[in-house]
DOZA-772918 format. One record per atom (N, C-alpha, C, O): x negated, y, z. Coordinates in steps of 0.1 Angstrom, whole numbers, plus 5000, padded with zeros to 4 digits. Layout:
REM residues N
XYZ/...
END
This chain:
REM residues 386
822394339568/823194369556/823994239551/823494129552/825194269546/825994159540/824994179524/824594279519/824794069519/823994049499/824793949492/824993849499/825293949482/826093879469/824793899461/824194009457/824493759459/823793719444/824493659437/825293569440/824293699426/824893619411/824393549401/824693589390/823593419401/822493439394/822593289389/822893199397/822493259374/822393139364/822992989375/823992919375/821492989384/821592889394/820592849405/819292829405/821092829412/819692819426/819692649430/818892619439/820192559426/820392459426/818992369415/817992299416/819592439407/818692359396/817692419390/818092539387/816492389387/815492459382/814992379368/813892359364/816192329364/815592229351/815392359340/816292439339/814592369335/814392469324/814992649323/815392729314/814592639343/815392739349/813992839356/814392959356/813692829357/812492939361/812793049372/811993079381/813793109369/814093189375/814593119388/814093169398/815393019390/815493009403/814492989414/814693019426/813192939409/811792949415/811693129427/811393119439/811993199423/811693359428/812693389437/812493449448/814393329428/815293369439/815693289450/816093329461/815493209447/815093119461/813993149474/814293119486/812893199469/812493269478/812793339486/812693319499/813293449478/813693589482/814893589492/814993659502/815893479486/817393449498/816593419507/816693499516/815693319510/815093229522/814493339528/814493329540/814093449523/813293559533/814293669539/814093719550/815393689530/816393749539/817193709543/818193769547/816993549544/817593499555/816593479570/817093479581/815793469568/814593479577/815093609586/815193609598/815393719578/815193839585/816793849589/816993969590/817593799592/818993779599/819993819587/821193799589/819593879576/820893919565/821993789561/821693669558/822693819562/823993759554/824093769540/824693859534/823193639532/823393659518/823993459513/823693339516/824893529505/826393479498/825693459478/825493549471/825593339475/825093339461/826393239454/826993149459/826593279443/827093269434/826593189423/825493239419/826993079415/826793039402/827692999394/828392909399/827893019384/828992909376/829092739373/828392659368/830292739379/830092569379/829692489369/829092379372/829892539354/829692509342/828192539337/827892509326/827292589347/825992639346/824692529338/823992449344/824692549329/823692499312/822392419322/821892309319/821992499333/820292409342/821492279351/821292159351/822192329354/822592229363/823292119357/823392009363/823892129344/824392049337/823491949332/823491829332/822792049328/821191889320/820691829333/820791709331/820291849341/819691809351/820591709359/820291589359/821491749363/822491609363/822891549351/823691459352/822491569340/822491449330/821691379328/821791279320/820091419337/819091379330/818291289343/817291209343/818991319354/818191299370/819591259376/819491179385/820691289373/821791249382/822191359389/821791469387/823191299401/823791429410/822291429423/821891529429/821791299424/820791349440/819691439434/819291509444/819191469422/818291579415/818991719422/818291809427/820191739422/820891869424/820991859443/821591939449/820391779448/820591779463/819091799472/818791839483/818391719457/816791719465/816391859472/815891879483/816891919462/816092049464/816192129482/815592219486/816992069488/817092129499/816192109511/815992179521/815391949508/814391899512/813192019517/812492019527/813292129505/812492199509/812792369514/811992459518/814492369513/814992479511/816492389516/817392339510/816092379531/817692319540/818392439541/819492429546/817692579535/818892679547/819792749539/820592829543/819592699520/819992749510/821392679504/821792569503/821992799500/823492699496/823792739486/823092839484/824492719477/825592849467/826892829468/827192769479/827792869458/829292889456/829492899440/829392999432/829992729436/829792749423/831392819418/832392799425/831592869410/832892959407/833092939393/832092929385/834892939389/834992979373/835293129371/836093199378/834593159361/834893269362/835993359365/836293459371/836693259353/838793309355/839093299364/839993379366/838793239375/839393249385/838693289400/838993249411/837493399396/836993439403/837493579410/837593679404/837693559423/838493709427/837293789432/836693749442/836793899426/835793989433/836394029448/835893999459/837494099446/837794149455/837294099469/836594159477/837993939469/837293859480/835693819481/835193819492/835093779473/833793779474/833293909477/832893909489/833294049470/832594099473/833394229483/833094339478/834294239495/834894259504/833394249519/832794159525/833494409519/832594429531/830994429527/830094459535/830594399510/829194349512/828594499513/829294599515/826994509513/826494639513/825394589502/824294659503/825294519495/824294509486/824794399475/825294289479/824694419457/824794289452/823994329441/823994439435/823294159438/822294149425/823094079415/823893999418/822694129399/823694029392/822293999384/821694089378/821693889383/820693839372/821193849362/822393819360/820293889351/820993919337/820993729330/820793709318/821093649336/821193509328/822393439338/822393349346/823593589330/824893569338/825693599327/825293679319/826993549325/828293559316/828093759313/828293839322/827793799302/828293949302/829694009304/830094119304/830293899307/831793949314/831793919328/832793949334/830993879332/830493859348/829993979352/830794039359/829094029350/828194109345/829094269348/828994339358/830094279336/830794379335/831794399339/832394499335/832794279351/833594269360/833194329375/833794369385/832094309372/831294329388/831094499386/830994569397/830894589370/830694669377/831794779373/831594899375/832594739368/834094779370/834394779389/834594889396/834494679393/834194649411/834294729415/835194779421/832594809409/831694879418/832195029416/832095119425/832795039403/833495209400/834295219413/834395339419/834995129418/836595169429/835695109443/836495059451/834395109447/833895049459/832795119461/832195179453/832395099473/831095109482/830295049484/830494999495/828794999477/827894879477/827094949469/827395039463/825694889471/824294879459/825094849448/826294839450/824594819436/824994729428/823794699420/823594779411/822894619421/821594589409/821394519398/822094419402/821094499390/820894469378/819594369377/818594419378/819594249375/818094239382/817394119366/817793999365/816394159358/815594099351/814894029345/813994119345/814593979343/813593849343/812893799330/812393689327/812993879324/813193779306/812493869293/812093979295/812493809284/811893889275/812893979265/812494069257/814093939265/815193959256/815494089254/816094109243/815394219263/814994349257/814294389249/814794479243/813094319245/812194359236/812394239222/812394259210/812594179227/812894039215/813794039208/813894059196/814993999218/816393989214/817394149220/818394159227/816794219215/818194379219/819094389219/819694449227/819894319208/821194279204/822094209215/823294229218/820894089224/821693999229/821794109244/822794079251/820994219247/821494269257/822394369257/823194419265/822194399245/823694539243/824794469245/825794529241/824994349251/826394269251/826594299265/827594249270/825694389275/825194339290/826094499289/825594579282/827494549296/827694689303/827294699316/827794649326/825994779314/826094869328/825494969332/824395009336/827195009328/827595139329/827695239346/827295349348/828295129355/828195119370/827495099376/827295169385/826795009373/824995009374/824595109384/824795229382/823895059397/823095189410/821695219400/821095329399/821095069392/819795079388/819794909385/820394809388/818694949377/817994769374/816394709383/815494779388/816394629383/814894609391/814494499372/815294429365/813694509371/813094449362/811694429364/810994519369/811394319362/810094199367/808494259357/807494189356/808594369351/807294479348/807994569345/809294579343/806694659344/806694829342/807194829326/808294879325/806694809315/807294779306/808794789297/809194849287/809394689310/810494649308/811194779316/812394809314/810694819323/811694939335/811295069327/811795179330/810895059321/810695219304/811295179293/811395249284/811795049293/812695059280/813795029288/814094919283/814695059296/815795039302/816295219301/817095289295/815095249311/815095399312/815395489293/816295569290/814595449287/814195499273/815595489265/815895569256/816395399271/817395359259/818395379265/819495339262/817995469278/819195499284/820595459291/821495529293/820395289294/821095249296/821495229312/822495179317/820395279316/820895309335/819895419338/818895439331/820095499347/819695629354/818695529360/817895499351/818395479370/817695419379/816895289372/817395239361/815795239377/814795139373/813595109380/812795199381/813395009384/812194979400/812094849388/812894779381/809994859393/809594769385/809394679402/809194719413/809494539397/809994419409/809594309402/810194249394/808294279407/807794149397/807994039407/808094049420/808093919400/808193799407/807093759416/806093839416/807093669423/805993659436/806193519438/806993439433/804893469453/805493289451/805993259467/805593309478/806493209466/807593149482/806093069487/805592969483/805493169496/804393069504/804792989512/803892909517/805992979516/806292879523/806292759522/805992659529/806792789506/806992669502/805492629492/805192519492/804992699488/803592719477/802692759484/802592879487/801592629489/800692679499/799792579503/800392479507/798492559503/797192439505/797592369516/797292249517/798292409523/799092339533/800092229530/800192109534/800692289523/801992209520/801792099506/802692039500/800592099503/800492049489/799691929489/798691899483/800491859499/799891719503/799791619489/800791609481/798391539488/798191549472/799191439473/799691389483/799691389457/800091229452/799091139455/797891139458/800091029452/798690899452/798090879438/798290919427/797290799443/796390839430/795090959422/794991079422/794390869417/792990979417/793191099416/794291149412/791991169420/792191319417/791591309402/790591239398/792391409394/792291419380/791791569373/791591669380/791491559358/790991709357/791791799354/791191899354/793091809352/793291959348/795291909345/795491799340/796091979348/797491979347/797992109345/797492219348/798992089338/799992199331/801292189333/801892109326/801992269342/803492309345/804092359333/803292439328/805092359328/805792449316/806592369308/806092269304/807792389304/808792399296/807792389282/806692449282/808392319270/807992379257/808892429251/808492459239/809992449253/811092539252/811092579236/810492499229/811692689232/811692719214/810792739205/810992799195/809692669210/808992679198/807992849197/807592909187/807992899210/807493029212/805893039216/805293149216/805292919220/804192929221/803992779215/803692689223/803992769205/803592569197/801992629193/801192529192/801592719191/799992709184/799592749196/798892659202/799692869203/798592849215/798492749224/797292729226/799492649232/799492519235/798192449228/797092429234/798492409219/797192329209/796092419206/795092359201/795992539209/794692599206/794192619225/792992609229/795092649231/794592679248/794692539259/794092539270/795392439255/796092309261/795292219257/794192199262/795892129245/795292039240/794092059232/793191999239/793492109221/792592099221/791392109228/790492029224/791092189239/790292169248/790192039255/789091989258/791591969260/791991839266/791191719260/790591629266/791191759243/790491669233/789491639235/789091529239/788591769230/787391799232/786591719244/785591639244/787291759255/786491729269/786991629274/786791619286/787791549268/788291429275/788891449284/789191339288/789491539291/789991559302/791491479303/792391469295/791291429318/792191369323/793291439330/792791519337/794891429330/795591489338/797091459337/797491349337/797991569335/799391549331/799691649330/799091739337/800891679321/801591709319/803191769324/803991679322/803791859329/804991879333/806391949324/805991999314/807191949325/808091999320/809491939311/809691819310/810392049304/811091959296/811192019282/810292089277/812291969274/812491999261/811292019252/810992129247/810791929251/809491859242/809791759232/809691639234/810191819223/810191759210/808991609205/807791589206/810191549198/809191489192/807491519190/806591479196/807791629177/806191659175/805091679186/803891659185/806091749200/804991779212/804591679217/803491679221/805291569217/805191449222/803891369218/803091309225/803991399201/802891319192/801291419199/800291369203/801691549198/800791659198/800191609210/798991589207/800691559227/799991549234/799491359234/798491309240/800191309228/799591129225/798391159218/797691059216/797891269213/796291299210/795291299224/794091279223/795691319234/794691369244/794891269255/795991209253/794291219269/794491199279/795491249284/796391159285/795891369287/796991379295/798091339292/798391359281/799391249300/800391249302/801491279304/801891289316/802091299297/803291389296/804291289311/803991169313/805091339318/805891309329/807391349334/808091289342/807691479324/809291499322/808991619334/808091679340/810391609335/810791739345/810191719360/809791609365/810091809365/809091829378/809591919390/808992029392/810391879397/811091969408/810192079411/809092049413/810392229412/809292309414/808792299431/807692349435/809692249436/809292239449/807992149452/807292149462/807992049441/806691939439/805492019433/804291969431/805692099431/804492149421/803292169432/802292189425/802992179445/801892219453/801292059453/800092029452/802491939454/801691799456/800991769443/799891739446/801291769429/800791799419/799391909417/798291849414/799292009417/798292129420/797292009426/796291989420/797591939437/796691879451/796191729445/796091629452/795891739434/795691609426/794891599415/794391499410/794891809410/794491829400/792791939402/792792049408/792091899399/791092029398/790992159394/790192239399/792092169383/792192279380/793592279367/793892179360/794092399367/795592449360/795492479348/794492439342/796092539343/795992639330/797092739331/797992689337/797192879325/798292949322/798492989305/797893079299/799292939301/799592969286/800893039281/801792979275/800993179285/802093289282/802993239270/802393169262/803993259270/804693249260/804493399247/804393519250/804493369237/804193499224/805293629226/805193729219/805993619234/807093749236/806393829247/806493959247/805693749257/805393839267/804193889265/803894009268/803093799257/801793879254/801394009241/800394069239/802593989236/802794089225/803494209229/803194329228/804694159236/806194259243/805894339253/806194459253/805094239267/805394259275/804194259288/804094209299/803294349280/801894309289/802294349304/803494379308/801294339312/801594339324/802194259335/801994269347/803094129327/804194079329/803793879331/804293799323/802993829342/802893699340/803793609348/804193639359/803893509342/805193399349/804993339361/803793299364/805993339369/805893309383/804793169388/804593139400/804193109377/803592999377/801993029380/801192939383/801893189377/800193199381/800093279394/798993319399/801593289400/801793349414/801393209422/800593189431/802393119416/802292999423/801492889426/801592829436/800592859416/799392809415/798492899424/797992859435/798392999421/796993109433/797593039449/796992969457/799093099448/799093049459/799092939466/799592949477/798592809460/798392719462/796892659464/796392559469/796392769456/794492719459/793792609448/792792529448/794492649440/794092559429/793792639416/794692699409/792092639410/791592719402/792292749385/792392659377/792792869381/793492839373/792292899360/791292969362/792492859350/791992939334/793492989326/794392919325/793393119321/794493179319/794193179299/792993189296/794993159289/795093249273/794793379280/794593419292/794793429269/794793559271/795993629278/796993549277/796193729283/797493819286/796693969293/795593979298/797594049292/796694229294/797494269306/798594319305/796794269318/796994259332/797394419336/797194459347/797794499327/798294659325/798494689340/798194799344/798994609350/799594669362/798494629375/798594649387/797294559369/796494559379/796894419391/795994369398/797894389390/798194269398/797094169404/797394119415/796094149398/795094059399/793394089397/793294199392/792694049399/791294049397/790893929383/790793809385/790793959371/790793849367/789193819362/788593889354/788693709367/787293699364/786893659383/785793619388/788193679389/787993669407/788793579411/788393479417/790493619409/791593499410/791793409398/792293299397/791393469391/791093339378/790193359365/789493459363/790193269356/789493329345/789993319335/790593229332/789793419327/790793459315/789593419298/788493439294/790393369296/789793319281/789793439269/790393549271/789193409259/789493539253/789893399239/789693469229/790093329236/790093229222/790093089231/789993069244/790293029223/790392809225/789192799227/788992729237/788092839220/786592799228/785992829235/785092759239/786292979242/786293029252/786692939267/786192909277/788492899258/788892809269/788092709273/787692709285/787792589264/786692509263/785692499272/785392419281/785192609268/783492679275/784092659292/783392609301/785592729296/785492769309/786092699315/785992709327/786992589308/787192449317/785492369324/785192349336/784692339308/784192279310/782892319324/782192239330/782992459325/782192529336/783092529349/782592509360/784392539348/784992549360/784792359367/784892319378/784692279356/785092069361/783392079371/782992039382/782792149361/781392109371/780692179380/779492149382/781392299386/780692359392/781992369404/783192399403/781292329417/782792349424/782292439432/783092459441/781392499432/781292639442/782092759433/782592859439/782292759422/783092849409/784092799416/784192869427/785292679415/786092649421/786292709437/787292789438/785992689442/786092769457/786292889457/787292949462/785492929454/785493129445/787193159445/787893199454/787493109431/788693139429/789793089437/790793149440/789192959442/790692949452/790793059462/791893109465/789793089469/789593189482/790693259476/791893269478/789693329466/789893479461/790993499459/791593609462/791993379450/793393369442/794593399458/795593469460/793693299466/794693269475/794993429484/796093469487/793793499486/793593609497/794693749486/795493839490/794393709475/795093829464/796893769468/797593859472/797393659467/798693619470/799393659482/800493719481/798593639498/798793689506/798493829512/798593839524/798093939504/797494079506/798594109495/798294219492/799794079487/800594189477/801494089468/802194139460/801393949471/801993919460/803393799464/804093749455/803493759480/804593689485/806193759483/806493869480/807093639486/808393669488/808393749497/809193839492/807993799509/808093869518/807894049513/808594139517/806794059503/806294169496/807794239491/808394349492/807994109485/809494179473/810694189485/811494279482/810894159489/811894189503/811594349506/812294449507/810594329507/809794469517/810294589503/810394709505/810394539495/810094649482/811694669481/812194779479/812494569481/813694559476/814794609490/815894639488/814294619499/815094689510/814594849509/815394939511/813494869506/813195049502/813995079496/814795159502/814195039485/815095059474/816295049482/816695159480/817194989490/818295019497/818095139505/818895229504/816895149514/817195289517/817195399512/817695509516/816495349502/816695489490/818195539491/818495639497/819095479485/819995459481/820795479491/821895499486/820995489507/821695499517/822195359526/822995339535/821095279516/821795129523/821395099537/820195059540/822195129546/821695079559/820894949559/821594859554/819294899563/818794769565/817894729575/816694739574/818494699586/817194669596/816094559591/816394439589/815094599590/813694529585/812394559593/811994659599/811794379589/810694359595/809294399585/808694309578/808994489585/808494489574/806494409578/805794439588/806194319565/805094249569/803894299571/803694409565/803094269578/801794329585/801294399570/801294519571/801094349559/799994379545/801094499538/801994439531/801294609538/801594619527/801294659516/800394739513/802394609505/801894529497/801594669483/802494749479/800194679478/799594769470/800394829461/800294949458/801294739457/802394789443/803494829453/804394739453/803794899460/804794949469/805395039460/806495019455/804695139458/805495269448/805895199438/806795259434/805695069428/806895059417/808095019423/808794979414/808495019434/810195029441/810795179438/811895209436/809495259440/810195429438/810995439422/810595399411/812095499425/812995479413/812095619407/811595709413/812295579393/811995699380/813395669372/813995579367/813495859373/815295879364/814895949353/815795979344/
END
């Protein structure tokens, strides 16, 4: 199949998250011989800071791990569909795209022959509604949206016939005990990947993060960006060190240094959007590195939790299960097996390929596919509900 992606940016992942998944996902159908063509705007907000903040070789590293990945940065004014999307048989537009992007592409699709997907990632249906009624689509084949949740309020509000729940997953290729050759330097107790971003999760951080850090002295670091002042002061209370932005393709040498992770949801998704966790507790399992989770309500079954990880129920809980996970490493072992065997049985880039070419033939999309030895348990949320 010829594929047109459209998406924020695959270059930079500075406070970009999402490129983590779609990166994957091109690398896997490129694996499988497809012809996929990605798209970003040259003016693009991740790639902008990150060459402000790392320079232009930050925007190059990334191929180190991902040689076979390219894009095509575009203005919009002067973007001709016609020619880009000429011959394709499939295209995704990520919704953390220009809504005149967005609604150019499916004007396109009214006078053409192609998939056309809609593809989700975010909390802003439930949060911000306003900011998506700005999104037409009206042309729209369907949306794939990253929980069940989110693919019932698409359907609910009527704004596409079609909806496949399509959760994010982790690039084992690149996320893997293998590949996560440690840093130099001691092994330490406990690290945390994440953005502190708007101020959406500032008390659970200090009630699931740092205060336990406090408590137990625990040694480690810190990752991410846009950390305020105050976060700054908030982590100069504890051992860990804060370190700035963190290429995600580094994140397996990092994991390989640390004893154990944490996952701390942001407040939109554990209120909005149960079922729904960030590509970071795909990534970490699949890396082999013991995680402790806040709370979050596992509605779609994704996980074993209590087997691939352990879930806290409060900050002293958390406490309690760091300090049982630092000293017991047959616990440790447990969960890495277990996390790792759950990643590879339902939860890789390859899974979502397998799920997302169904969905074309649903649809009449011709796709020769390999489909992988496991498959993957959540297969039927690809079956469209109208």
């Amino acid at each position: 199949m010829r594929i047109v992606l459209f998406c924020h940016s695959l270059r930079s992942d500075w406070n970009h998250g999402n490129a983590h998944f779609l990166r994957g996902v091109v690398s896997e159908l490129l694996r499988r011989g497809h012809e996929v063509s990605v798209y970003e705007p040259a003016d693009a907000w991740s790639v902008k800071n990150l060459r402000e903040d790392h320079g232009e070789e930050a925007l190059h590293a990334f191929r180190s791990s991902y040689p076979q990945l390219s894009s095509h940065s575009y203005q919009l004014e002067d973007l001709s569909l016609d020619q880009v999307l000429d011959g394709v048989d499939l295209v995704i537009v990520h919704e953390w795209n220009d809504p005149q992007l967005v609604q150019r592409v499916g004007r396109h699709r009214s006078q053409h022959h192609y998939l056309l997907l809609f593809h989700d990632t975010h909390h802003r249906m439930v949060s911000q509604p306003q900011e998506m009624e700005r999104y037409d689509l009206t042309h729209y084949d369907g949306v794939l949206a990253f929980g069940e949740v989110l693919r019932k309020l698409y359907l609910e509000r009527r704004l596409v016939r079609v909806a496949f729940t399509w959760h994010e997953a982790a690039d084992v290729r690149v996320f893997s005990p293998a590949s996560a050759v440690p840093a130099e330097g001691p092994c330490q107790d406990l690290t945390w990947i994440g953005n502190w971003g708007d101020d959406e999760r500032t008390a659970e951080l200090e009630e699931y993060l740092l205060a336990p850090a406090r408590e137990l002295g625990l040694t480690g670091s810190v990752h991410g960006v846009r950390y305020p002042e105050k976060a700054l002061r908030m982590l100069a209370s504890t051992k860990l060190r804060y370190l700035g932005w963190l290429p995600n393709y580094r994140a397996p040498a990092v994991f390989a240094r640390h004893a154990c992770t944490v996952h701390v949801p942001r407040g939109p998704y554990v209120r909005d959007l149960p079922g729904v966790p960030t590509i970071r507790v795909f990534e970490a399992l699949a890396c082999g590195i013991p995680l402790v989770s806040a709370p979050w309500r596992d509605d779609e079954a994704l996980f074993e939790p209590g087997r691939d990880f352990l879930m806290a129920r409060n900050g002293q809980h958390m406490t309690s299960l760091l300090r049982e996970l630092l000293h017991e490493p047959e616990l440790r072992a447990s969960l890495r097996n277990h996390g790792l065997a759950t990643i590879h049985a339902r939860h890789t880039c390859a899974h979502r390929v397998d799920e997302l070419l169904a969905i074309c033939e649903l649809h009449g999309t011709s796709a020769k596919r390999t489909r992988t030895q496991n498959t993957t348990r959540h297969g039927e949320s690809a079956c469209p509900t109208e």
